[in-house]
Each structure stands twice: as structure tokens, then as C-alpha cells.
VEXDREN-2710 file (C-alpha; in Angstrom, 1 decimal):
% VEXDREN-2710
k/r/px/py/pz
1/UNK/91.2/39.7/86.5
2/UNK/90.2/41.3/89.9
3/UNK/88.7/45.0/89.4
4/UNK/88.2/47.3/92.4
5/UNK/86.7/50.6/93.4
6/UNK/86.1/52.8/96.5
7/UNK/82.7/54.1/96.8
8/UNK/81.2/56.0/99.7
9/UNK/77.6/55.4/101.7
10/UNK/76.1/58.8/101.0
11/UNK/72.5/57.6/101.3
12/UNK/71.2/58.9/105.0
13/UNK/70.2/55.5/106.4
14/UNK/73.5/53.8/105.3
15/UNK/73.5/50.3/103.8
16/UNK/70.1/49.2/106.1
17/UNK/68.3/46.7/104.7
18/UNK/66.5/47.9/101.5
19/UNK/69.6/49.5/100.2
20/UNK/71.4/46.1/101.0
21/UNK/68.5/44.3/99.2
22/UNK/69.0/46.6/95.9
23/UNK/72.9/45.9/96.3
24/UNK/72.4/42.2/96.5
25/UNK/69.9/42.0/93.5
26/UNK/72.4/44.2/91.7
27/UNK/75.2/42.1/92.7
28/UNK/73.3/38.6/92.1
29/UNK/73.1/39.6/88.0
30/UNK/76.6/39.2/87.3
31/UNK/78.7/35.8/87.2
32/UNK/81.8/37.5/88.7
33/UNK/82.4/37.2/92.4
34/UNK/81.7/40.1/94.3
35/UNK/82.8/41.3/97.3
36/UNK/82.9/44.8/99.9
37/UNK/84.9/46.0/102.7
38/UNK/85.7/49.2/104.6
39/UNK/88.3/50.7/102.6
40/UNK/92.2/49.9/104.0
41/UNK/90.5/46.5/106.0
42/UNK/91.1/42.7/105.5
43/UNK/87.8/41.6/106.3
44/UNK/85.5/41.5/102.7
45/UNK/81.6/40.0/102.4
46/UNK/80.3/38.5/99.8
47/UNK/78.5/40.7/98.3
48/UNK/75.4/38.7/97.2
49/UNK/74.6/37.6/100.5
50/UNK/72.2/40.2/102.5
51/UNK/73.3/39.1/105.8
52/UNK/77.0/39.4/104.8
53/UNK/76.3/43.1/104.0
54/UNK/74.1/43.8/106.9
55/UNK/76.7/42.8/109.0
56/UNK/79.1/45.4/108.2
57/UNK/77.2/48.3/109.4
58/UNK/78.1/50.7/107.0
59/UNK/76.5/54.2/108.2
60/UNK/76.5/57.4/106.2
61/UNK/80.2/58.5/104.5
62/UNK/81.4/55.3/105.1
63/UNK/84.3/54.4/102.5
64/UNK/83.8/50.8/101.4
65/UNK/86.0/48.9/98.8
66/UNK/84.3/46.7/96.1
67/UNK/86.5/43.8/94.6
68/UNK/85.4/41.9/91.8
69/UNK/86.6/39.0/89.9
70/UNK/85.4/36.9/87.0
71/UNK/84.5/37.8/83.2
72/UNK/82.1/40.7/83.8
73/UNK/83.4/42.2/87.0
74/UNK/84.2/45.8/85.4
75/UNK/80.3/45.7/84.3
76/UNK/79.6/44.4/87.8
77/UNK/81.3/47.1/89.5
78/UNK/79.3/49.6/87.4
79/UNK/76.5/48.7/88.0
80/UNK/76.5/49.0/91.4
81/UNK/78.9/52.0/91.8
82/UNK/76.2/53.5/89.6
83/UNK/73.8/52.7/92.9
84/UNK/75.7/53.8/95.7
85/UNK/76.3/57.5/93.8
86/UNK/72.2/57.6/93.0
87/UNK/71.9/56.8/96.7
88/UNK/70.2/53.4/95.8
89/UNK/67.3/56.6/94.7
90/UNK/66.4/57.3/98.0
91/UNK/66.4/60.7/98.5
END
């Protein structure tokens, strides 16, 4: 079963590389595949690979889509929904 969400980058720095670091740990817990995208794209990273999310850029009020898919996906997409509204506790 694939679960998906729309979160939004609301910490000041964007996904840089700390936040993308929490995200992959996060990410990295959890069986299911994982992946993120700017919301209404085609193109998705995996979302337990750093250099996959670095890549995307994603700046400040950037809308991203998460997709996950395997037995704990919903629990996956918790988890780090749950980070991008703390702001990965950065400010």
C-alpha cells in the first residue's frame, strides 16, 4: 500500500544538509521505501539517500510530496512529517 503526504520546508535554511541528514536517519528506520518530490512533479528521490535530497534544493515554503510504500509506511510518514512541522528543531 503506497501512503502519501504534502509537507512544507518551513525551517529558514530549507532542507541544507543537517536537516537532510535528520531526514535521512529518520527515513533509514523504517523498512518501507521512501521517497520526496516537489508537490504536482514526476521527479521523486529516494529518500534515504543524502545526496538524493540535497539535490532537490528545497528552500523555505517549498511544498514537497512524500510517498511511501511497504508495511510501515503510514508510521514512516509520521515520523518524518512530525520533523518537517518541528522544523527538524531548529529554530
Amino acid at each position: 500500500m503506497e501512503v502519501e503526504r504534502t509537507v512544507t520546508v518551513s525551517n529558514k535554511y530549507g532542507l541544507h544538509a543537517r536537516a537532510s541528514t535528520v531526514l535521512v536517519k529518520t527515513a533509514t528506520q523504517y523498512e518501507s521505501d521512501v521517497r520526496l518530490g516537489r508537490e504536482g512533479g514526476d521527479d521523486f528521490v529516494d529518500a534515504k539517500s543524502i545526496l538524493g535530497i540535497m539535490s532537490m534544493g528545497a528552500e523555505c515554503g517549498a511544498n514537497l510530496c512524500l510517498k511511501a510504500e511497504g508495511a510501515d509506511a503510514t508510521d514512516a510518514l509520521d515520523a518524518i512529517s512530525d520533523l518537517f512541522k518541528r522544523k527538524f528543531d531548529e529554530e
